[in-house]
Backbone atoms as SQL, in Angstrom:
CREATE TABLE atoms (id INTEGER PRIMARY KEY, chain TEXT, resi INTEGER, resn TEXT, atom TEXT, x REAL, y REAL, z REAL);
INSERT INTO atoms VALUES
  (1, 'A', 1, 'UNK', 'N', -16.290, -4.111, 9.168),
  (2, 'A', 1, 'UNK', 'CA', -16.322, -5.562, 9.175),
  (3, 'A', 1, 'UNK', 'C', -15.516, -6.093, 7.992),
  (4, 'A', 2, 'UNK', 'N', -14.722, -6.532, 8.340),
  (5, 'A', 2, 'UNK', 'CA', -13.806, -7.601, 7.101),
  (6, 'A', 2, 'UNK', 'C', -14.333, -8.838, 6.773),
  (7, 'A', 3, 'UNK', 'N', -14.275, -8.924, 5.179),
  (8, 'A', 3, 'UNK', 'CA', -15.310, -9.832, 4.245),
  (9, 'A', 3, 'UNK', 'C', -14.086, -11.317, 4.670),
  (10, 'A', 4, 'UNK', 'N', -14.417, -12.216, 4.322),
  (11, 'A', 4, 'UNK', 'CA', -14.032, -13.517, 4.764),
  (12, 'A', 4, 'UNK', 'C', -13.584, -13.590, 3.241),
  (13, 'A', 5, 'UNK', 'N', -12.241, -14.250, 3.328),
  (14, 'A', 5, 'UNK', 'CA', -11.690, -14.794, 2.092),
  (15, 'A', 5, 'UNK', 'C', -12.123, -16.384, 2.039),
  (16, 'A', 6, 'UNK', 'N', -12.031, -16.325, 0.575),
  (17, 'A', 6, 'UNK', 'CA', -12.550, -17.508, 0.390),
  (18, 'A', 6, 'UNK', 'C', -11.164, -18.359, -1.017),
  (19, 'A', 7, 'UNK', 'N', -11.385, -19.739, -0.785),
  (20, 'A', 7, 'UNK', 'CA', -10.529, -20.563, -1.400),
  (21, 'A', 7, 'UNK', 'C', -10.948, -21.336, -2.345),
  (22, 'A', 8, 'UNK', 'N', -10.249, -21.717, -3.720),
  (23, 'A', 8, 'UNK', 'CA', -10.641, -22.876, -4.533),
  (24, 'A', 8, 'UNK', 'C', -9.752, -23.394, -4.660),
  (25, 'A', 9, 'UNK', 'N', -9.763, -24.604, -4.122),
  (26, 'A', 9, 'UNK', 'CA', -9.028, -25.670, -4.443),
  (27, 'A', 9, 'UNK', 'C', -9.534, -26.674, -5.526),
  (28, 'A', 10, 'UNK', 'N', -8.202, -26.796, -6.389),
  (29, 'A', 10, 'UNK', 'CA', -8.821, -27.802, -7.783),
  (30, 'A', 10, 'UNK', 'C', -7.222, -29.022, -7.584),
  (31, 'A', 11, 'UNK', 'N', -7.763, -30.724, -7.361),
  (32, 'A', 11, 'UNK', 'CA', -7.228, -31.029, -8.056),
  (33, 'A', 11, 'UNK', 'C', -7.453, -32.148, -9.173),
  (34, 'A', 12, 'UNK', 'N', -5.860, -32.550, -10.046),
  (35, 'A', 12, 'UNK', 'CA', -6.568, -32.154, -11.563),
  (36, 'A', 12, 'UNK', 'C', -5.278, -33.530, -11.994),
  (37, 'A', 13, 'UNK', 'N', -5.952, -34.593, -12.561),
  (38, 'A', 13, 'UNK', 'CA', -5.212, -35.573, -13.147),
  (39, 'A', 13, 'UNK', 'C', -5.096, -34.910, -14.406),
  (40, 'A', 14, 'UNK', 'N', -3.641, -34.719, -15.109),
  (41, 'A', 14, 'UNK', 'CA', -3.523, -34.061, -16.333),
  (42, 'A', 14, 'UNK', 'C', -2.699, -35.003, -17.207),
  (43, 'A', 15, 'UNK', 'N', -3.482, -35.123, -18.125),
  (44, 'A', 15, 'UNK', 'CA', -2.855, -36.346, -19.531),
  (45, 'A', 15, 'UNK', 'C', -1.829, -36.088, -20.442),
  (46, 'A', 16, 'UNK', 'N', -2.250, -34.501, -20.790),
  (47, 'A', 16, 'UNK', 'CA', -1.168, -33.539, -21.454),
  (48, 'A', 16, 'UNK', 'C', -0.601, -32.527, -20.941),
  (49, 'A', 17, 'UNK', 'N', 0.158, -32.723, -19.890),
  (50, 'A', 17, 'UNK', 'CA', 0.383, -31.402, -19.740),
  (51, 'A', 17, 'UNK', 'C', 0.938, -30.115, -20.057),
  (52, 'A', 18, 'UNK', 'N', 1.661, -30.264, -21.268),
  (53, 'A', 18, 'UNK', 'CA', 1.992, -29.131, -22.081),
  (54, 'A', 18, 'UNK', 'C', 0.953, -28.369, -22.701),
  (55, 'A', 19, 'UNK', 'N', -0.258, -29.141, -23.139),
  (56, 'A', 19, 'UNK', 'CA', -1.541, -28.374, -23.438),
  (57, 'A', 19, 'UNK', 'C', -2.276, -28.266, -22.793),
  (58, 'A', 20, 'UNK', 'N', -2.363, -28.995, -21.680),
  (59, 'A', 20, 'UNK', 'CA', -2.936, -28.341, -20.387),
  (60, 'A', 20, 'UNK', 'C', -2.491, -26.715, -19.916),
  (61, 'A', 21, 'UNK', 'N', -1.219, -26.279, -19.686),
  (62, 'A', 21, 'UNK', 'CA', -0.327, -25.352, -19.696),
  (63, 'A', 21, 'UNK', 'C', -1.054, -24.332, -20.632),
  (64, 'A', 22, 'UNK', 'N', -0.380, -24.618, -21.765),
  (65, 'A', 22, 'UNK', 'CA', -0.401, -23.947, -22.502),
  (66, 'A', 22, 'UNK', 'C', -2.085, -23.459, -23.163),
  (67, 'A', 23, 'UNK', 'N', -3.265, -24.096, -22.894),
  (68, 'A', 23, 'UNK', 'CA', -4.269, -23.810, -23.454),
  (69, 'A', 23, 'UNK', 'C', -5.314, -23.280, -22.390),
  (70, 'A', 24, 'UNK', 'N', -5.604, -24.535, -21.536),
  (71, 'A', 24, 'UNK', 'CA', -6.133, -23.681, -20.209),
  (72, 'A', 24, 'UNK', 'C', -5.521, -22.874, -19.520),
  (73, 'A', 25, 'UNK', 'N', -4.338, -23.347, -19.020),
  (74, 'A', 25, 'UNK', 'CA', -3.409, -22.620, -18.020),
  (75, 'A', 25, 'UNK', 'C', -3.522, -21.320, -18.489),
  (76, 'A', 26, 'UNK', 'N', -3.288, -20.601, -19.496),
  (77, 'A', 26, 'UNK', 'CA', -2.793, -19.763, -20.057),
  (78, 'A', 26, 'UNK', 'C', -4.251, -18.844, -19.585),
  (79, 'A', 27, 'UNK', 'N', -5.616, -19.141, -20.381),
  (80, 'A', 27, 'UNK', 'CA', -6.709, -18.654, -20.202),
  (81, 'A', 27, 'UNK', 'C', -7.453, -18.846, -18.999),
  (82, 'A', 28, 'UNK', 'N', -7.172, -19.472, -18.606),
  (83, 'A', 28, 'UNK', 'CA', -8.026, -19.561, -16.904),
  (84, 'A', 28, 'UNK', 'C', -7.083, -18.542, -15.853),
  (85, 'A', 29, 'UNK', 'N', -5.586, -18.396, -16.163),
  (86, 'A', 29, 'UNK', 'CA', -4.458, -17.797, -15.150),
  (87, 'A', 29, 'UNK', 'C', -4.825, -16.327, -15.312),
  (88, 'A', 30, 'UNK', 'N', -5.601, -15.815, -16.385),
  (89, 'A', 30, 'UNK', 'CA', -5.370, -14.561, -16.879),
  (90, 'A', 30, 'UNK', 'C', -6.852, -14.290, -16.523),
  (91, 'A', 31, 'UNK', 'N', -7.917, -15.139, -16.639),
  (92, 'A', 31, 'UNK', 'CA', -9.196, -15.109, -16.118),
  (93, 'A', 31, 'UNK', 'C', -9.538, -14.896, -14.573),
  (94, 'A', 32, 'UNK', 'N', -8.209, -15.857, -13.758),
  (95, 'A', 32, 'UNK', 'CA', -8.769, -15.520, -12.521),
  (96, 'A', 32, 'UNK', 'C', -7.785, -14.142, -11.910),
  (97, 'A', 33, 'UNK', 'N', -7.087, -13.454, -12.122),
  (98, 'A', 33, 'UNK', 'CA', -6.295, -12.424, -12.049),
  (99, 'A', 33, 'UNK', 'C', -7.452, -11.383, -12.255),
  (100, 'A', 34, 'UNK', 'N', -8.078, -10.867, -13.214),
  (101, 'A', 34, 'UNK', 'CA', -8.654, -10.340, -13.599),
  (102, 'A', 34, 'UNK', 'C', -10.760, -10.259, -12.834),
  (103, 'A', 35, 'UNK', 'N', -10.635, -11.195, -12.449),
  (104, 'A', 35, 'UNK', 'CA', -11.739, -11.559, -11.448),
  (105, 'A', 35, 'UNK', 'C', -11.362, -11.430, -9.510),
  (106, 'A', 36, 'UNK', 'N', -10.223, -10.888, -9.513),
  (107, 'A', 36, 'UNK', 'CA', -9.739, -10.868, -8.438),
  (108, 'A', 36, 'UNK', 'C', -9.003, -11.928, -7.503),
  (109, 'A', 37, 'UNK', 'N', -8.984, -13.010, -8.149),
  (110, 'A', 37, 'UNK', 'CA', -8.280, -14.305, -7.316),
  (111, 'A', 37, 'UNK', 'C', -6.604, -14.124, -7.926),
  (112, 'A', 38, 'UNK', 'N', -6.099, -14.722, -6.866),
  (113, 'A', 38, 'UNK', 'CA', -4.629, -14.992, -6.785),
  (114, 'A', 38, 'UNK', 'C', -4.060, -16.401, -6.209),
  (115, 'A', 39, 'UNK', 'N', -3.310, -16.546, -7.055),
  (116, 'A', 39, 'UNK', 'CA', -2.580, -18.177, -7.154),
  (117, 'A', 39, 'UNK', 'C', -1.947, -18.084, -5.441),
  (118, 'A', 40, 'UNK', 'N', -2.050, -18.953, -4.667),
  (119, 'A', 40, 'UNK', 'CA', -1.710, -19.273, -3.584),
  (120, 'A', 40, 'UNK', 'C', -0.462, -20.159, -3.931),
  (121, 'A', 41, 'UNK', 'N', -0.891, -21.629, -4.771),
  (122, 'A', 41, 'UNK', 'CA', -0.192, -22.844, -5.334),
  (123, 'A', 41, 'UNK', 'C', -0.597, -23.331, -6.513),
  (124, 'A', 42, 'UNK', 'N', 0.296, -23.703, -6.954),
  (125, 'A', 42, 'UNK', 'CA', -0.120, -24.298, -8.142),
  (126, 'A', 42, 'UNK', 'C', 1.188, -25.105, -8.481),
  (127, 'A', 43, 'UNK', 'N', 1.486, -26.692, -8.089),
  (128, 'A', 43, 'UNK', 'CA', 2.145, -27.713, -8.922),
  (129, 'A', 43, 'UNK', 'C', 1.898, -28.778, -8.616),
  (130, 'A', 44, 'UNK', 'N', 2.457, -30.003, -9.666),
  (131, 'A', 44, 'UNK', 'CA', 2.392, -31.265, -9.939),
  (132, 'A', 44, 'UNK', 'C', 2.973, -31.866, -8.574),
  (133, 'A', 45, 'UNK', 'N', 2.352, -33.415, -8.518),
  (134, 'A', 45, 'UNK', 'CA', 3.336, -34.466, -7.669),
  (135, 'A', 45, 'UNK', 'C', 2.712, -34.588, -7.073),
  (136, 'A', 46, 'UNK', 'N', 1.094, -34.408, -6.452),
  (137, 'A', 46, 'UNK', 'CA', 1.025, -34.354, -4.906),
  (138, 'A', 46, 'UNK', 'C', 0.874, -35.695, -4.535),
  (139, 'A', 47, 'UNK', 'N', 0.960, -36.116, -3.373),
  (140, 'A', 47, 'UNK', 'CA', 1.035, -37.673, -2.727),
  (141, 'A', 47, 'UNK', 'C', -0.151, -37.664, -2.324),
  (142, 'A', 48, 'UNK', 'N', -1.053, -39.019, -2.601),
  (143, 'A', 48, 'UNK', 'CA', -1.938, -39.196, -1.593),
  (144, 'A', 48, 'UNK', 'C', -1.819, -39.768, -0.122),
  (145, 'A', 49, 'UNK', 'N', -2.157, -39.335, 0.600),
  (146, 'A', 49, 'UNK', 'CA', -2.261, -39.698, 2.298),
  (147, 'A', 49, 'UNK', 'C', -3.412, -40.705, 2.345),
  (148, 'A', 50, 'UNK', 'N', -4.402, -40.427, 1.717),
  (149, 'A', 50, 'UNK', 'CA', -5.988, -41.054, 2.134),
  (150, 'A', 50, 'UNK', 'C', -6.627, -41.223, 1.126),
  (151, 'A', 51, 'UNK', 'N', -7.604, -41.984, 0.727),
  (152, 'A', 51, 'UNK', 'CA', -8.934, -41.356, 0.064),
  (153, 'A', 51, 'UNK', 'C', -8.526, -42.104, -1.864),
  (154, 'A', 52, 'UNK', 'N', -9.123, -41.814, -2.545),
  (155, 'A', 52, 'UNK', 'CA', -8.680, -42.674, -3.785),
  (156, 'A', 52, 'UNK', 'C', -8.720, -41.323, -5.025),
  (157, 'A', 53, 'UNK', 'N', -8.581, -40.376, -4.406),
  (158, 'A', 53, 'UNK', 'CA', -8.208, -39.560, -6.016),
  (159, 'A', 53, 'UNK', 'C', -7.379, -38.280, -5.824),
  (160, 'A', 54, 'UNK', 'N', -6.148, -38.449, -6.465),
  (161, 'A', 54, 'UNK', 'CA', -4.915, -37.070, -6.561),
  (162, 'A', 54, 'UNK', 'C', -3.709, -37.528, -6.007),
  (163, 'A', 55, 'UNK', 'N', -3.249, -38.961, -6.093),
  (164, 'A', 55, 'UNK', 'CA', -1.966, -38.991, -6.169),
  (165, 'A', 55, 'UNK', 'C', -1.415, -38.874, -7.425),
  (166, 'A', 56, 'UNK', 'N', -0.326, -38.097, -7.305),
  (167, 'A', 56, 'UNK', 'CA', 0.630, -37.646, -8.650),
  (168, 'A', 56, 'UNK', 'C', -0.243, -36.659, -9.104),
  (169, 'A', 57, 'UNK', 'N', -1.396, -36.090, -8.484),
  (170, 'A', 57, 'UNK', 'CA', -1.909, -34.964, -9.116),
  (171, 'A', 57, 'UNK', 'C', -1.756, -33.693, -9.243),
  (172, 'A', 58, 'UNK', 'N', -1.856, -33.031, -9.750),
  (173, 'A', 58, 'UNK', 'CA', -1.814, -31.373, -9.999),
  (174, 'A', 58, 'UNK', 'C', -2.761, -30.616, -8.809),
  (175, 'A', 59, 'UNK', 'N', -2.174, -29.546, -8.229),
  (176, 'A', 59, 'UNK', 'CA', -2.787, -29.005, -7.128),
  (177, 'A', 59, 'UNK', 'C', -2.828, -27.410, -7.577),
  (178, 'A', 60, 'UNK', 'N', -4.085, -26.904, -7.583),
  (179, 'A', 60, 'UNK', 'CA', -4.308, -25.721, -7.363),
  (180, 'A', 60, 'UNK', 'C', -5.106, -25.078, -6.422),
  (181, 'A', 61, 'UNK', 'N', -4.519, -23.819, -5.783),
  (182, 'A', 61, 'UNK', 'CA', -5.314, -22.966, -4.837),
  (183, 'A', 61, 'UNK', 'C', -5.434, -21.975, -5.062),
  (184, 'A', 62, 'UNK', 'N', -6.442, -21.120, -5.191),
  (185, 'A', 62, 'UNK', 'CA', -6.191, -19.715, -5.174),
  (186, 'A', 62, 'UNK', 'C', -7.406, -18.859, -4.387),
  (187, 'A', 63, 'UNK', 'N', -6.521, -17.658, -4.015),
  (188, 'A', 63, 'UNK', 'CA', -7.366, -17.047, -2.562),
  (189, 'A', 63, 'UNK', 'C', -8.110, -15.749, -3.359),
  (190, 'A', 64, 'UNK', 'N', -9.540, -15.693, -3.095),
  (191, 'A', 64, 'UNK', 'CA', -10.063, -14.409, -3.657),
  (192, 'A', 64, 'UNK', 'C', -10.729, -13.542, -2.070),
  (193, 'A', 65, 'UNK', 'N', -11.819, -12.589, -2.843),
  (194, 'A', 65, 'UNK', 'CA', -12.115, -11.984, -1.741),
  (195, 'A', 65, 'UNK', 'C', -13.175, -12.230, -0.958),
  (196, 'A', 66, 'UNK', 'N', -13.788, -13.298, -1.898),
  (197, 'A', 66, 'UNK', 'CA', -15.226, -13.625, -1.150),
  (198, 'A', 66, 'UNK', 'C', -15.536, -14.887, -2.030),
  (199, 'A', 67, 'UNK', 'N', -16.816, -15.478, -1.979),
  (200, 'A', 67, 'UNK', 'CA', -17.267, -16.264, -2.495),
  (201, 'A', 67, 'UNK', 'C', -18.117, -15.821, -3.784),
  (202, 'A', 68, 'UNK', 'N', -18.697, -14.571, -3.477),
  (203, 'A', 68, 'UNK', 'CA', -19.187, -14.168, -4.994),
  (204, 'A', 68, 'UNK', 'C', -18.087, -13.866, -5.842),
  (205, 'A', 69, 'UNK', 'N', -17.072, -13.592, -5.688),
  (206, 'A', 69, 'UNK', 'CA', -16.152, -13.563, -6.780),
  (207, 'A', 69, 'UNK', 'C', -15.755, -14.855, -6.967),
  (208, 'A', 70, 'UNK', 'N', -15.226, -15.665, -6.913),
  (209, 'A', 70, 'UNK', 'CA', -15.444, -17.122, -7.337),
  (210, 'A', 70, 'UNK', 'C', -16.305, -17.406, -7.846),
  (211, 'A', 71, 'UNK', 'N', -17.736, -17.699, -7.855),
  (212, 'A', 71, 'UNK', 'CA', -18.611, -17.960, -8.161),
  (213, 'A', 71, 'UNK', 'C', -18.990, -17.341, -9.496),
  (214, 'A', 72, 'UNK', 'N', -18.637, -15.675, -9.584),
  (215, 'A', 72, 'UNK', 'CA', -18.817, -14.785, -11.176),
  (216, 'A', 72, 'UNK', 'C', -17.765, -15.165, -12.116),
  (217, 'A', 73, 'UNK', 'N', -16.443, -15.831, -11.109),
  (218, 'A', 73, 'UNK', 'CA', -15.809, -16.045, -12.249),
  (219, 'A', 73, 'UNK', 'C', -15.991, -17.702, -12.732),
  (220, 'A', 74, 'UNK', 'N', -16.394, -18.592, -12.076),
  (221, 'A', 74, 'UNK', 'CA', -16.702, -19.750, -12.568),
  (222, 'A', 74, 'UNK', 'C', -17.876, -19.514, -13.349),
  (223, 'A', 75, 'UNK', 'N', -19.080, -18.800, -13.228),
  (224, 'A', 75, 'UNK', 'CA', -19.891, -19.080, -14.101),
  (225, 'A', 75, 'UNK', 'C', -19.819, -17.847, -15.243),
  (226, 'A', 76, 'UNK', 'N', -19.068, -17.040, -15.164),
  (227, 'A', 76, 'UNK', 'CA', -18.584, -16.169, -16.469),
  (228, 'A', 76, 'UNK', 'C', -18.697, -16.875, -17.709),
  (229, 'A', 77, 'UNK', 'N', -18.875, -16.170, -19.130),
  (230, 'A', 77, 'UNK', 'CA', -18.954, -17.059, -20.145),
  (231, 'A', 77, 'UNK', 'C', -17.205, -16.935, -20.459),
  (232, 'A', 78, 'UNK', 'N', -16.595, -16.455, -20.358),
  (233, 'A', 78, 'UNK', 'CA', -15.125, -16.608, -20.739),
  (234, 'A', 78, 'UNK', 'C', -14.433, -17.835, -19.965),
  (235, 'A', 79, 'UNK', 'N', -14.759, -17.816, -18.668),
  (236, 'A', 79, 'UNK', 'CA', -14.076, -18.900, -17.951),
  (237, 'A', 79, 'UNK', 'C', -15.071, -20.251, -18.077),
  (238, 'A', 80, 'UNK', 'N', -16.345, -20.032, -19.044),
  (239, 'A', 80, 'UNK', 'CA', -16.557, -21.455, -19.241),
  (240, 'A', 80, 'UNK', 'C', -15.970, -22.056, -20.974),
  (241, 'A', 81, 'UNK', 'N', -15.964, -20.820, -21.650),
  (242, 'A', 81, 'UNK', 'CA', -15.105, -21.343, -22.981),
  (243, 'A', 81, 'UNK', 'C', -13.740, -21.688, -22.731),
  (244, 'A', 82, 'UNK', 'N', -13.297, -21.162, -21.592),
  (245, 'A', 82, 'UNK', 'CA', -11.690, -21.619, -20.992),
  (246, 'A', 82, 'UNK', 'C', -11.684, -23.432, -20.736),
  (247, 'A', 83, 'UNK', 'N', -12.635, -23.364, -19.686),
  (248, 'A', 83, 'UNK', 'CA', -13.043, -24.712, -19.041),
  (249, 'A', 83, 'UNK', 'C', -13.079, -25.732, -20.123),
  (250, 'A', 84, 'UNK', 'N', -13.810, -25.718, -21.319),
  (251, 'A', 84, 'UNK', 'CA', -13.414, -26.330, -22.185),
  (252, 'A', 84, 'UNK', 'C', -11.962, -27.062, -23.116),
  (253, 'A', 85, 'UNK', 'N', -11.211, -26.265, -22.622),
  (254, 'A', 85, 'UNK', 'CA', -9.345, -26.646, -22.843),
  (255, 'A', 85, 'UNK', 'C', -9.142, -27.698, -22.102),
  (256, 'A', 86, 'UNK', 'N', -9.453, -27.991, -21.275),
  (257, 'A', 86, 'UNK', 'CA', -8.773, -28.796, -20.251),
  (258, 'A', 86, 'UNK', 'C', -10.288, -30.575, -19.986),
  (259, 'A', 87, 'UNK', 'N', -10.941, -30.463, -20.853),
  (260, 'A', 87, 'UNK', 'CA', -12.392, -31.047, -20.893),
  (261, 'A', 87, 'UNK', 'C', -11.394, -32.682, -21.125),
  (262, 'A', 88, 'UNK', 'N', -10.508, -32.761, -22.117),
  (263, 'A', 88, 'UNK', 'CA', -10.762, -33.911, -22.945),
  (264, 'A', 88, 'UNK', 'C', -9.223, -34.428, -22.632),
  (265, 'A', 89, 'UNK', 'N', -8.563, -33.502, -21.857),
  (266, 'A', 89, 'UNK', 'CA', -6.663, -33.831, -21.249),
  (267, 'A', 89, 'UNK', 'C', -7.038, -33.869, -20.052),
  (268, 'A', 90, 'UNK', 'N', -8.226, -33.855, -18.967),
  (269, 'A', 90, 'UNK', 'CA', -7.885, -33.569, -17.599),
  (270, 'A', 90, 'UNK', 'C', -9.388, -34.260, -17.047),
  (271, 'A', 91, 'UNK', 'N', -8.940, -34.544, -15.633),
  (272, 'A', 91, 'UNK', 'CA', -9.936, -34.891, -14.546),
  (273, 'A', 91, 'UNK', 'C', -9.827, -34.274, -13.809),
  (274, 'A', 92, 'UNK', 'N', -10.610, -33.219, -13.248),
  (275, 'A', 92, 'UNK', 'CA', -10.360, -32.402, -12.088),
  (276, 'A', 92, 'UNK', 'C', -11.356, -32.746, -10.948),
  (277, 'A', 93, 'UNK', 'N', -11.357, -32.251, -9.414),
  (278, 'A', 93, 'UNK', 'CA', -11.948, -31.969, -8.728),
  (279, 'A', 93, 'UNK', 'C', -12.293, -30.414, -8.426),
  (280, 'A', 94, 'UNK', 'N', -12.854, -29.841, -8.236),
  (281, 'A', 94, 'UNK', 'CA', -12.895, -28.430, -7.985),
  (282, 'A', 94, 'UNK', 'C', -13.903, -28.215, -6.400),
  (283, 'A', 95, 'UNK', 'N', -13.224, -27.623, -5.654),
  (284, 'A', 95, 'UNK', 'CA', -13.725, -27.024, -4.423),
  (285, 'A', 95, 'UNK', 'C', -13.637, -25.632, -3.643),
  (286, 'A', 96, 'UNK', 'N', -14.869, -25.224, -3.523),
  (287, 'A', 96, 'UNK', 'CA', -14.205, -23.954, -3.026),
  (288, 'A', 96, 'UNK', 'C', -15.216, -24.076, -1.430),
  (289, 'A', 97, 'UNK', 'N', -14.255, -23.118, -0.416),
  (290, 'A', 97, 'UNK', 'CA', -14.387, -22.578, 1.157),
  (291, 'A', 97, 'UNK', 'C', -14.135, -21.505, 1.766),
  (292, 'A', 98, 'UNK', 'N', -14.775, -21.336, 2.228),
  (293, 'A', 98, 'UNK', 'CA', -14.876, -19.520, 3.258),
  (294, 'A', 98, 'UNK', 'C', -13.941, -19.956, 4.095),
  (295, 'A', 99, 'UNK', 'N', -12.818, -19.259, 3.817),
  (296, 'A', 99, 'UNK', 'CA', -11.715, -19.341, 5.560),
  (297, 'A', 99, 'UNK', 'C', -12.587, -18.646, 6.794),
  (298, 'A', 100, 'UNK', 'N', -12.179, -19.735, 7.659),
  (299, 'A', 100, 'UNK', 'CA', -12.943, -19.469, 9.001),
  (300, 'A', 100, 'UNK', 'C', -12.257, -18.634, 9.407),
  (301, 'A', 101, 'UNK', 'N', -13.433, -17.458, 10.318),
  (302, 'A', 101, 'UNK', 'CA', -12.889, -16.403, 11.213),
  (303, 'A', 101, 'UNK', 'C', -12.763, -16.539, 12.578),
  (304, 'A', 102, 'UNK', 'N', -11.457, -16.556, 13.078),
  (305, 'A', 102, 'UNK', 'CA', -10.775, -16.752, 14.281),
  (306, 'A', 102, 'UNK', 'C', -10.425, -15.490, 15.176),
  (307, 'A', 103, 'UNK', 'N', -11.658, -16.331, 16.321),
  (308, 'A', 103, 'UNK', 'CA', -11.720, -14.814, 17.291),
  (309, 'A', 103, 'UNK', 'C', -10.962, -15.309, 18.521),
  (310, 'A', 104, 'UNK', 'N', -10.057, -14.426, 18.871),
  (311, 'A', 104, 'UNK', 'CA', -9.515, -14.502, 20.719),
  (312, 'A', 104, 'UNK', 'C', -10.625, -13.718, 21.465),
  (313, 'A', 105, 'UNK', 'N', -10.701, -14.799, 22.303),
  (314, 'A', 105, 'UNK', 'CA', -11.474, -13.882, 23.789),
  (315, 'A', 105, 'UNK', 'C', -10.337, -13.277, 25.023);
């Protein structure tokens, strides 16, 4: 049986973004590598279509193997001293989802 991948999507009004980059980016990129997730996307600009938050915002996705790995690495104590970098330059949304499994009959 194959485990269902799962997704976090974050997006993220950023004030500074050179220290955004450079302080979180740096420690959260190396945090989720190491927890098993991998960058799907990650850049600036996005347009809003709908809804009232993330135009011109920063978009991140990244695909792991399940939902408990997401979950160990968000509540890890390293990726919450990370989380702190980005506290007082950024507004984020953060979401994560089980990709649905698609069966042919």
């Amino acid at each position: 049986m194959t485990q269902t991948k799962t997704y976090m999507i974050v997006i993220a009004k950023i004030e500074d973004r050179d220290a955004f980059i450079q302080g979180y980016g740096k420690a959260a990129g190396a945090l989720v590598e190491q927890h098993g997730g991998r960058y799907v996307l990650r850049g600036p600009g996005a347009k809003l279509l709908e809804g009232d938050f993330g135009d011109g915002a920063s978009m991140v996705i990244s695909e792991w193997p399940n939902r408990e790995a997401v979950e160990t690495f968000w509540n890890s104590p390293e990726y919450q001293a990370a989380k702190l970098l980005r506290e007082t330059i950024s507004k984020c949304q953060v979401l994560i989802i089980d990709a649905p499994k698609f069966t042919q009959d």
